[in-house]
MDTraj code that builds the backbone (N, CA, C; nanometers):
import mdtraj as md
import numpy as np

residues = "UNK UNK UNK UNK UNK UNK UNK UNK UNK UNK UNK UNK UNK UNK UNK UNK UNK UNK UNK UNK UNK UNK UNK UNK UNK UNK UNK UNK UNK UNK UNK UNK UNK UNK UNK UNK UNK UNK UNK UNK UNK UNK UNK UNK UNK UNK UNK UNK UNK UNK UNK UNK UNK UNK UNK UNK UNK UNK UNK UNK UNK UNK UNK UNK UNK UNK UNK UNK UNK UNK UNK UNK UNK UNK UNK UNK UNK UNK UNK UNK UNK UNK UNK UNK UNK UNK UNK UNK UNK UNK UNK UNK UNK UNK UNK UNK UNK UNK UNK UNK UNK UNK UNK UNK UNK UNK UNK UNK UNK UNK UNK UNK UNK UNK UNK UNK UNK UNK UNK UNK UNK UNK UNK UNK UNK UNK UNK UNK UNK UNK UNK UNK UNK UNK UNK UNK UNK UNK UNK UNK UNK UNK UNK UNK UNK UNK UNK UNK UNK UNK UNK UNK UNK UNK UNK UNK UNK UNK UNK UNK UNK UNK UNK UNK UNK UNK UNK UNK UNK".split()
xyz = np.array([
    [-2.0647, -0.0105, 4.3104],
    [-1.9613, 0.0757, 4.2529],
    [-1.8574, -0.0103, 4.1809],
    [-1.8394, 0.0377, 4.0214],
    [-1.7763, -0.0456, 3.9882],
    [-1.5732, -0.0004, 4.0501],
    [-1.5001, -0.1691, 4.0325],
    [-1.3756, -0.1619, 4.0507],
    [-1.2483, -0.0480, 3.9402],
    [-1.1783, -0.0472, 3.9788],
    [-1.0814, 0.0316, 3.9214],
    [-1.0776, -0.1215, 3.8006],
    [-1.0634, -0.2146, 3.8252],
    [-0.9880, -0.2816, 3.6880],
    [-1.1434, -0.2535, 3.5936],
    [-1.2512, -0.3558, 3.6636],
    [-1.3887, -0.3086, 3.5503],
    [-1.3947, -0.1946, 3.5250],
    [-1.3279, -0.0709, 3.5286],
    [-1.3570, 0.0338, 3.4740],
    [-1.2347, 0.0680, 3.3811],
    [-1.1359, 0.0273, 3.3740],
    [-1.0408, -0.0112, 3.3039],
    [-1.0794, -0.0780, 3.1603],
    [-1.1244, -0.1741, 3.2238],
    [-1.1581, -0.2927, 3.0991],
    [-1.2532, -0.2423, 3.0127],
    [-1.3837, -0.1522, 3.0919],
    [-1.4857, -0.1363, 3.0322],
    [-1.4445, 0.0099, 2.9600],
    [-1.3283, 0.0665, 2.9947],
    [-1.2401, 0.1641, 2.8947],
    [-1.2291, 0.1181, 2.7785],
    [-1.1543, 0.0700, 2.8000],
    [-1.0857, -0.0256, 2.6883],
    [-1.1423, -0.1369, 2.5781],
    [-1.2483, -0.1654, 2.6255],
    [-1.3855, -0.2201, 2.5177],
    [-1.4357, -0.1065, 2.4422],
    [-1.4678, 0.0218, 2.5330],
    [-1.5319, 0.1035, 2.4574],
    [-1.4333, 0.1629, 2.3285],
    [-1.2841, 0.1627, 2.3586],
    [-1.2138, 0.1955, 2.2739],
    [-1.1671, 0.1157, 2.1618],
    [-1.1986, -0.0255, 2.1992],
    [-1.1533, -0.1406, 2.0855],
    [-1.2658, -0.1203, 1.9927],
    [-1.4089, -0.0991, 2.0038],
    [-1.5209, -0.0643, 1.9507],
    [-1.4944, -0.0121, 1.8488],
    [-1.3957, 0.1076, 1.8909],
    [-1.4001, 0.2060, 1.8291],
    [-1.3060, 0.1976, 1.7529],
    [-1.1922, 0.1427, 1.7398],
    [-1.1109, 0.1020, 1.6605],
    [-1.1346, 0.0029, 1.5551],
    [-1.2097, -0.1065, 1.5721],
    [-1.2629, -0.1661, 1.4906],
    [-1.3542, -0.1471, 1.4208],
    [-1.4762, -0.0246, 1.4142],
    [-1.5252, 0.0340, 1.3801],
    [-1.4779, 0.1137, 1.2957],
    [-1.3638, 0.1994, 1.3274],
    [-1.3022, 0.2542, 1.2503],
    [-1.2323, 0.2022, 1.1168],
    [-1.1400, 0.0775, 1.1436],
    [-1.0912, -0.0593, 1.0448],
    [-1.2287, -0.0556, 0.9034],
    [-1.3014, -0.0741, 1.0348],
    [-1.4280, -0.1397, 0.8654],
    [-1.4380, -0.0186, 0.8273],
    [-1.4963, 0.1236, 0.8414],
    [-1.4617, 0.2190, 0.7856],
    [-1.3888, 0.2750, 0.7028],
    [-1.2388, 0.2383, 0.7004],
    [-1.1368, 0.2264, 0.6232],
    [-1.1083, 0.1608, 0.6031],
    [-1.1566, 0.0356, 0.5447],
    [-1.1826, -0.0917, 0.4701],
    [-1.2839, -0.0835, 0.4052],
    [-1.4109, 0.0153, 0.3730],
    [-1.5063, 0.0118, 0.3045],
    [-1.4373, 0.1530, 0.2300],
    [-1.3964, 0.2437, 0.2910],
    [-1.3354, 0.3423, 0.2092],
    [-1.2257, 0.3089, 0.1025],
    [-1.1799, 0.1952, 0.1309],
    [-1.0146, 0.1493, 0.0870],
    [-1.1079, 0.0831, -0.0673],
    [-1.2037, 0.0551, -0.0362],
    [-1.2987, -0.0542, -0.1740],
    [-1.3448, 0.0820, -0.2771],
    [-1.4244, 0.1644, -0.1694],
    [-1.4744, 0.2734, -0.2517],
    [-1.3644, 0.3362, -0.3416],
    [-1.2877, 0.4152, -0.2828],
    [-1.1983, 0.5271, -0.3021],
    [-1.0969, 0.4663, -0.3853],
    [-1.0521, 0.3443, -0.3152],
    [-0.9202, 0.2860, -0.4208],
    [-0.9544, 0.2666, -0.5570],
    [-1.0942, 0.1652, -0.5924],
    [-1.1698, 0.1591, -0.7052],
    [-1.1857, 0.2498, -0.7865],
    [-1.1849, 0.3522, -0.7372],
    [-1.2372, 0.4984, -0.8131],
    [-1.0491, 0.5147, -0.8771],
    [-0.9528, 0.4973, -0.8006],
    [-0.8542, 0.5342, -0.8642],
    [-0.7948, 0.4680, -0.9609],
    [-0.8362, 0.3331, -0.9785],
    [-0.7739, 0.2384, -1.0934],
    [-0.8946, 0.2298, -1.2069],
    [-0.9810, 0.2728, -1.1325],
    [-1.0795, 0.1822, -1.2123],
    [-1.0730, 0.2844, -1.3781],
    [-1.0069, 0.3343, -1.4472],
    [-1.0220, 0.3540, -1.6015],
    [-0.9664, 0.2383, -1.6337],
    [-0.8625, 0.1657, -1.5432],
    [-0.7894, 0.0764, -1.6092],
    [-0.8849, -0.0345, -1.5872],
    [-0.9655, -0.0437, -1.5803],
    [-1.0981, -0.1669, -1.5728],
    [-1.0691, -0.2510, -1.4144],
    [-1.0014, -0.1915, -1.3292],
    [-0.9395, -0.2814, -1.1948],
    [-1.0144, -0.2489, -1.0660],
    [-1.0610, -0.3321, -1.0165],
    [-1.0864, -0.3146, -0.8529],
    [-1.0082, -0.3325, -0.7413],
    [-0.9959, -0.2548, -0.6205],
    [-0.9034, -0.3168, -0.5386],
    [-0.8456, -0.4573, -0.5111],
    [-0.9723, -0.5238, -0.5320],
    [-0.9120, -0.6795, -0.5269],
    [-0.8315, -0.7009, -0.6440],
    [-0.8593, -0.7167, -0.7324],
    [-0.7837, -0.7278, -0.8716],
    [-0.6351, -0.6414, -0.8659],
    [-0.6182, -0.5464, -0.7992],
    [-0.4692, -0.4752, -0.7921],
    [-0.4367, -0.5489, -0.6635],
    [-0.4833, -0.5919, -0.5839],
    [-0.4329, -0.6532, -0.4393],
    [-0.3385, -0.7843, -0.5127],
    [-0.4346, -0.9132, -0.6366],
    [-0.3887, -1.0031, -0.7092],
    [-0.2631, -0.9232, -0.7494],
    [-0.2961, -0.7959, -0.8626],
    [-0.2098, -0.7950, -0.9444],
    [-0.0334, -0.7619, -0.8576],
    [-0.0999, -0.6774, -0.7811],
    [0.0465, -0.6338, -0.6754],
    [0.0629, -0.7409, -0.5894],
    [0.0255, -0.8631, -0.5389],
    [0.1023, -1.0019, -0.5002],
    [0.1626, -1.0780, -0.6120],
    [0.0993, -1.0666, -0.6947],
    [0.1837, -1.1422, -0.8445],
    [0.3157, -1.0784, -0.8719],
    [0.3441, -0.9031, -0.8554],
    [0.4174, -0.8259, -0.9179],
    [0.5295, -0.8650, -0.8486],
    [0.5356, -0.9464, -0.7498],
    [0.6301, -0.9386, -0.6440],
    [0.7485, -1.0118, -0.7231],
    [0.8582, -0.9971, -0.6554],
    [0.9958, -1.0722, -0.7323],
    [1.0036, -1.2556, -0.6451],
    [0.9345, -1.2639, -0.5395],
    [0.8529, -1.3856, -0.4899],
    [0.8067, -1.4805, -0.5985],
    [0.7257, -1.4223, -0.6650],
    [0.5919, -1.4469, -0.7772],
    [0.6306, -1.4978, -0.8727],
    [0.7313, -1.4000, -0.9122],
    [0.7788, -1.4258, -1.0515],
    [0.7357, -1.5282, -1.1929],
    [0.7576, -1.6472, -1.1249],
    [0.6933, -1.7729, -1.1526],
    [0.5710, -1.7953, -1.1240],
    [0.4644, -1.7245, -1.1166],
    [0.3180, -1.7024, -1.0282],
    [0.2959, -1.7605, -0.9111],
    [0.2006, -1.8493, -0.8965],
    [0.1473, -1.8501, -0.7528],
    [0.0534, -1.9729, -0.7492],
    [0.0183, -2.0414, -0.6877],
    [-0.0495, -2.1553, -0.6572],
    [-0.1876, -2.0765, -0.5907],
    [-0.3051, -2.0964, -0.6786],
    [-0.4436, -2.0803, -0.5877],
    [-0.4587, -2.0955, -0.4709],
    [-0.4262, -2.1566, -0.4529],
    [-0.4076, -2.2006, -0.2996],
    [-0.3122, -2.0752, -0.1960],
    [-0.2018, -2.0665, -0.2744],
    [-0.0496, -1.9670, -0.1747],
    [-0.1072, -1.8275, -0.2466],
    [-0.1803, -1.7647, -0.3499],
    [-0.2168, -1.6693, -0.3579],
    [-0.3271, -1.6089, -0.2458],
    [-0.4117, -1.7350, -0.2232],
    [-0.5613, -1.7234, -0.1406],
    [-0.4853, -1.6906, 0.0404],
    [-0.3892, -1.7463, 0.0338],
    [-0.3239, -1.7926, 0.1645],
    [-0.2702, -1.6020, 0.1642],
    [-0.2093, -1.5849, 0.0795],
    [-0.1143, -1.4602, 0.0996],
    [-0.2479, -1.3249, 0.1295],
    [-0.3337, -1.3330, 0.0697],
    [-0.4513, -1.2221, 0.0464],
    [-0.5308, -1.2039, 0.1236],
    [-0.5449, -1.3517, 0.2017],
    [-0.6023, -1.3883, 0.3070],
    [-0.7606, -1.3517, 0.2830],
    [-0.8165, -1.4561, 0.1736],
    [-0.9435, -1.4731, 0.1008],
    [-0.9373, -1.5632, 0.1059],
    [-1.0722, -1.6469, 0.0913],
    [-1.1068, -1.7951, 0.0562],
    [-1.0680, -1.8293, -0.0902],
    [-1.0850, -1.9449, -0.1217],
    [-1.0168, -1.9990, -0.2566],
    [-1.1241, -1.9810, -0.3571],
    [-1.2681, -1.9676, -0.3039],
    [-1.3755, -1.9672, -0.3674],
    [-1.4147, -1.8169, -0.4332],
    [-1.3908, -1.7067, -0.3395],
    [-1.3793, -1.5685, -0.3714],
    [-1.2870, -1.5379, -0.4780],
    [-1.1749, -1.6125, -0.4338],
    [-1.0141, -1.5904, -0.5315],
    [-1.0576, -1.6522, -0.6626],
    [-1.1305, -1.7615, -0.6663],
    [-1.1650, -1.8434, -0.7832],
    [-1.2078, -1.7401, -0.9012],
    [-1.3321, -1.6682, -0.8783],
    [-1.3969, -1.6013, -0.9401],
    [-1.3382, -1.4267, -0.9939],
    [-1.2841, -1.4212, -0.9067],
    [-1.2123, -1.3311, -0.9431],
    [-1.0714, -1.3294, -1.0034],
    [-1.0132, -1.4352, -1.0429],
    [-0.9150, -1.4490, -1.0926],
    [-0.9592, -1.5353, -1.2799],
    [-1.0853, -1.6033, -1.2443],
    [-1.1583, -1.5783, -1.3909],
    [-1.1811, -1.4845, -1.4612],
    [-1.2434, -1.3674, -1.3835],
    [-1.2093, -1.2269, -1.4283],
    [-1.1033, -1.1611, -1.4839],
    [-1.0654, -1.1917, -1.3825],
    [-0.9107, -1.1278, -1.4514],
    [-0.8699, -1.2304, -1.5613],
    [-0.8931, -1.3397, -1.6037],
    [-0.8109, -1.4154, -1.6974],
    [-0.9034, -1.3453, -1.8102],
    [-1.0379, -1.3413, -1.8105],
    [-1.1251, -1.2746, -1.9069],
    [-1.0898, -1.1694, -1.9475],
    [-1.0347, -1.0411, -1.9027],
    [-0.9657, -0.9434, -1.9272],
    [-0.8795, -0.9503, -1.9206],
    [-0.7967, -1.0564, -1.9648],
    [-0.5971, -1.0858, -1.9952],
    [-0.4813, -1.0192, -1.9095],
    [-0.6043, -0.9885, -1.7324],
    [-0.4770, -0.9143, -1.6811],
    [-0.3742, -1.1030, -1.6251],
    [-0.4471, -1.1547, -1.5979],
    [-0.3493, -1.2848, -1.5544],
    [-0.4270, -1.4185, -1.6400],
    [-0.2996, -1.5604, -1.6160],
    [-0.3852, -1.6262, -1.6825],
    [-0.2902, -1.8112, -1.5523],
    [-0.3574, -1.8606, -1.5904],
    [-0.4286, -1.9580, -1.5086],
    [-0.3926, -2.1240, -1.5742],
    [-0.3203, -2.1946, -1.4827],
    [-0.2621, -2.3435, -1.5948],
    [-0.2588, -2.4228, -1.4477],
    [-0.2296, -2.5410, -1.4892],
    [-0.1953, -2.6978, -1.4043],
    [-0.0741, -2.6265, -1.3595],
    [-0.0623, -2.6330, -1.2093],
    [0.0779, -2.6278, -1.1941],
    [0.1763, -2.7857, -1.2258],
    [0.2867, -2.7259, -1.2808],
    [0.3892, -2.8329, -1.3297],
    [0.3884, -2.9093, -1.2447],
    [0.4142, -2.9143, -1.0858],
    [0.4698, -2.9484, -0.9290],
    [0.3537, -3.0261, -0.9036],
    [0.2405, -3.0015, -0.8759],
    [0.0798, -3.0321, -0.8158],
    [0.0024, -3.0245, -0.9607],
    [-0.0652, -3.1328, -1.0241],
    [-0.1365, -3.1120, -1.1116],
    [-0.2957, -3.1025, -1.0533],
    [-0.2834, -3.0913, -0.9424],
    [-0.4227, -3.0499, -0.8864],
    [-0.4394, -2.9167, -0.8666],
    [-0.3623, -2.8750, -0.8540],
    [-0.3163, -2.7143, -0.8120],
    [-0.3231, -2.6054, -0.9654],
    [-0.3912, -2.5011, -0.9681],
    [-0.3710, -2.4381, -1.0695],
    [-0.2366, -2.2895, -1.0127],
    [-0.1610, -2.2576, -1.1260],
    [-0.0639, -2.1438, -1.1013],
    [-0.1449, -2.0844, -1.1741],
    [-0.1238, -1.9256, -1.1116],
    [-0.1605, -1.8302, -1.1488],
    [-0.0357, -1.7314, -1.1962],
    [-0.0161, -1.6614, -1.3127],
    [0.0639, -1.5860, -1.3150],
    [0.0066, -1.4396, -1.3690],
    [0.1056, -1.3412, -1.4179],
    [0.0659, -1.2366, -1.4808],
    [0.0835, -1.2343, -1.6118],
    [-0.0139, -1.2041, -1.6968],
    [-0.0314, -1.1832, -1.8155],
    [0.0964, -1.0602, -1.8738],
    [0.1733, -1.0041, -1.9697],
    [0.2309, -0.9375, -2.0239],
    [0.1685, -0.8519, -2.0327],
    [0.0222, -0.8266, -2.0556],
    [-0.0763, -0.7092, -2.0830],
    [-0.1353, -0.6660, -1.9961],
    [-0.1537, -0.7857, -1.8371],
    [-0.1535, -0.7407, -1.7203],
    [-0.0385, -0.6649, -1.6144],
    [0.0626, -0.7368, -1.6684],
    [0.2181, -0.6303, -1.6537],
    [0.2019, -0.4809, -1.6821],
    [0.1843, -0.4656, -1.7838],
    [0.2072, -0.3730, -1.8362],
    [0.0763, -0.2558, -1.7902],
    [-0.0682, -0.3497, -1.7462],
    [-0.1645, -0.2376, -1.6759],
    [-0.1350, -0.2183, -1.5351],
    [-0.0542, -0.3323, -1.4982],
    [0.0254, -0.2875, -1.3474],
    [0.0666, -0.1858, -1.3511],
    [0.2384, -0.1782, -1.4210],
    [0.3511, -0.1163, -1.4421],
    [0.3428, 0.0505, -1.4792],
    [0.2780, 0.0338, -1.5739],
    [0.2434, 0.1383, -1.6943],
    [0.1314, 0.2085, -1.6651],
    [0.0345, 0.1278, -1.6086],
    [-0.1349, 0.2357, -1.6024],
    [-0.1743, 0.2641, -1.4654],
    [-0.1386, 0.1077, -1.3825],
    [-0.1977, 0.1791, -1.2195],
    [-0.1146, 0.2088, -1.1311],
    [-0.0111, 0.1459, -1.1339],
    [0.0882, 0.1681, -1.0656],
    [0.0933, 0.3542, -1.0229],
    [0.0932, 0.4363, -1.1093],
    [0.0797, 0.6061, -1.0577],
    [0.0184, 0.6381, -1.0304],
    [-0.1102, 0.5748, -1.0847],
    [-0.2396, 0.6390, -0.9672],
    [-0.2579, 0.5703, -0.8563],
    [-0.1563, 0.4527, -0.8323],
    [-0.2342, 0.3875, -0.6669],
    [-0.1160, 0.4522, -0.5975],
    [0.0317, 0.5026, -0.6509],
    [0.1025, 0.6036, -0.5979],
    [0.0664, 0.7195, -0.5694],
    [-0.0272, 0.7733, -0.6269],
    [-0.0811, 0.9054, -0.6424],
    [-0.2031, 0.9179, -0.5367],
    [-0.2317, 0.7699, -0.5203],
    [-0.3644, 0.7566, -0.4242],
    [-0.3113, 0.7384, -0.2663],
    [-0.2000, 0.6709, -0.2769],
    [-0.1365, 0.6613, -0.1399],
    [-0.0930, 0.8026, -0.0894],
    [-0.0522, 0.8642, -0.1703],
    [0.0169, 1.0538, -0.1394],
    [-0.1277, 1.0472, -0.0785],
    [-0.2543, 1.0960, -0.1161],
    [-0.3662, 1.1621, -0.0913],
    [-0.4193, 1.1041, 0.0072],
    [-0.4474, 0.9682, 0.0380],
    [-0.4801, 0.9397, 0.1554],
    [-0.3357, 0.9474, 0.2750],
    [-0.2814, 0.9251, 0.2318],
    [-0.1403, 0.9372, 0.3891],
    [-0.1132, 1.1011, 0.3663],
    [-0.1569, 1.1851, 0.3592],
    [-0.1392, 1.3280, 0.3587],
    [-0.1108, 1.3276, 0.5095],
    [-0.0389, 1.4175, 0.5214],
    [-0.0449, 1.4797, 0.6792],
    [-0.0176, 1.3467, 0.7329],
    [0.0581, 1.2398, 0.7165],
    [0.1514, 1.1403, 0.7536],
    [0.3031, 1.1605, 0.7766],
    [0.4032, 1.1625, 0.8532],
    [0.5625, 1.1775, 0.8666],
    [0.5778, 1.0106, 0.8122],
    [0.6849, 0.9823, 0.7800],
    [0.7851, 0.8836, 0.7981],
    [0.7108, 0.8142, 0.8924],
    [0.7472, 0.8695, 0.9741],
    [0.7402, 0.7799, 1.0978],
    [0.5936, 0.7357, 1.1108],
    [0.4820, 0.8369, 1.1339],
    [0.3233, 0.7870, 1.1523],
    [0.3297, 0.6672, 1.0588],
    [0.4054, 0.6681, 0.9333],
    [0.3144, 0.5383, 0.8640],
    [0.4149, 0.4007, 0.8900],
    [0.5235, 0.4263, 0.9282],
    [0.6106, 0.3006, 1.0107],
    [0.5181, 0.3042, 1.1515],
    [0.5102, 0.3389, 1.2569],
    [0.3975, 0.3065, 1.3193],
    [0.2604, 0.2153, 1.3502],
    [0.1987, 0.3182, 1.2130],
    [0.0348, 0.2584, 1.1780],
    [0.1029, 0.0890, 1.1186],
    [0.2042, 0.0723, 1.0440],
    [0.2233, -0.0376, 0.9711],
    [0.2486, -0.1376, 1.1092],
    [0.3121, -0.0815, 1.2146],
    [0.3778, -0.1895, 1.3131],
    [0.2472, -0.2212, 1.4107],
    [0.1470, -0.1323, 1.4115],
    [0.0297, -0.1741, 1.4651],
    [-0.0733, -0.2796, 1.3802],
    [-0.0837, -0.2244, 1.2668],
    [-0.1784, -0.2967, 1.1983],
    [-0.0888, -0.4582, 1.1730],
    [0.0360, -0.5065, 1.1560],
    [0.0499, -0.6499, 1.1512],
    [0.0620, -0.6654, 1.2876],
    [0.0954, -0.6200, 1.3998],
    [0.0514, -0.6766, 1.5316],
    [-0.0856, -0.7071, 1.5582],
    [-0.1987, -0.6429, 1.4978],
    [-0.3530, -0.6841, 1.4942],
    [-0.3242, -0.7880, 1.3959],
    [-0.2863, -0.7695, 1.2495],
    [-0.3025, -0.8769, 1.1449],
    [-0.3082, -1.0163, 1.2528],
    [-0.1484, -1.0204, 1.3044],
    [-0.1122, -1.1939, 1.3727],
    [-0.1527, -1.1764, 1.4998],
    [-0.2375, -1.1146, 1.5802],
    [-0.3345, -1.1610, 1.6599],
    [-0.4810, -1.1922, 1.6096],
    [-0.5167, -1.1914, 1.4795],
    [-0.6452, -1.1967, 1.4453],
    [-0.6134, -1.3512, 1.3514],
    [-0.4416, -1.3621, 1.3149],
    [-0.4172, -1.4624, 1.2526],
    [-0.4359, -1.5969, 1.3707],
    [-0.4236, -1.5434, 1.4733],
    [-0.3945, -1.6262, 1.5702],
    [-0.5633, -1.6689, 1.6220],
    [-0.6281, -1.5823, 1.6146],
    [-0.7887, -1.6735, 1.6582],
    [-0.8078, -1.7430, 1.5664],
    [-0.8033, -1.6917, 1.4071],
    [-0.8893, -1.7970, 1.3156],
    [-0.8230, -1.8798, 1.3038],
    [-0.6839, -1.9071, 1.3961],
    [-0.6186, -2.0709, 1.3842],
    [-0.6800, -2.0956, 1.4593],
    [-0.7198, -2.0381, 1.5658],
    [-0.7770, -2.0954, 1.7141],
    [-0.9568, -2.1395, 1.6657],
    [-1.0063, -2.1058, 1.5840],
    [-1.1474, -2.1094, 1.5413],
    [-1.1210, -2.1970, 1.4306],
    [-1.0286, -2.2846, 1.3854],
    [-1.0219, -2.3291, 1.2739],
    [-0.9679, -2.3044, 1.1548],
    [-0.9956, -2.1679, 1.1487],
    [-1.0083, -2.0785, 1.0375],
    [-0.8453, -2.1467, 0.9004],
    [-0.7676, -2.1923, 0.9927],
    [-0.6146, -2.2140, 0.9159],
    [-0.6070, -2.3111, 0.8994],
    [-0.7000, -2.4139, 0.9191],
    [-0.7260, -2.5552, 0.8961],
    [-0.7922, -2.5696, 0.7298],
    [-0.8946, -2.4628, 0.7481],
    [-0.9840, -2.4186, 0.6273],
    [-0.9038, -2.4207, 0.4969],
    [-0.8339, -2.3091, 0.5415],
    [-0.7570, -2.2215, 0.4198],
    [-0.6323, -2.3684, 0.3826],
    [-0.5851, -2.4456, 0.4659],
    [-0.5131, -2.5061, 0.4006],
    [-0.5483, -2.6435, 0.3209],
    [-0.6459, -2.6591, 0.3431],
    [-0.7478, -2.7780, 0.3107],
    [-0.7918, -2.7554, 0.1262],
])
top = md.Topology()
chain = top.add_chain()
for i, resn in enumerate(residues, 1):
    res = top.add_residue(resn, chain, resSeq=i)
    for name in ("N", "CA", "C"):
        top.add_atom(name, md.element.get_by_symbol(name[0]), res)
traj = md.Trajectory(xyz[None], top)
């Protein structure tokens, strides 16, 4: 017969399951669905994830491959290729940083500004209304204070696995 705690625990696995299950779920929906909402403007979620870390008043001055990859929390190799992309379609563009000439900055293009500002910016507003429907105030202060309490415990294994050794290398 199992104990009151193993039956506890084995609660509580079955429910982390299920929560993480759920995550990739709405992380494969977030690729599908978001895509569908930018995409006249030629953009994929990743590419608005770039363009909305660039947009930041942080940024301004762009971003080091490296502190973009770090912020997005992608490898440098993923970020690589997709930020060729985007230089190919003039949403950002790509130089020696002044500071680190090993280092490339990334900034935003004027014509990528302006497909931020001007083209996606209302529909990823328009996309947030539709998915947070039937959200208060409060549910999405909540969901936000849960999901970076998972973020920096998950930040905290892949230091523990290496993982932050990687990314800064």
């Amino acid at each position: 017969m199992e104990n009151t705690n193993e039956k506890a625990e084995n609660a509580r696995m079955e429910l982390a399951n299920r929560v993480f299950f759920r995550l990739y779920q709405c992380a494969n929906m977030l690729h599908k669905t978001g895509t569908r909402a930018v995409e006249s403007e030629g953009l994929t979620t990743q590419q608005w994830a770039v363009l909305g870390a660039l947009s930041r008043p942080q940024a301004e001055g762009g971003m080091s491959m490296g502190d973009l990859a770090r912020y997005l929390m992608v490898s440098r190799q993923n970020l690589s290729g997709l930020v060729s992309r985007m230089e190919r379609d003039g949403h950002v563009a790509s130089a020696p940083d002044g500071r680190d000439r090993r280092s490339r900055l990334v900034t935003m293009t004027d014509s990528g500004r302006h497909v931020w500002q001007v083209d996606a910016l209302p529909k990823i507003h328009a996309y947030y209304g539709q998915v947070l429907d039937g959200f208060s105030v409060n549910d999405v202060t909540h969901t936000l204070h849960y999901l970076l309490k998972l973020l920096e415990n998950m930040q905290r294994v892949d230091a523990g696995q290496g993982g932050a050794v990687e990314a800064e290398a």
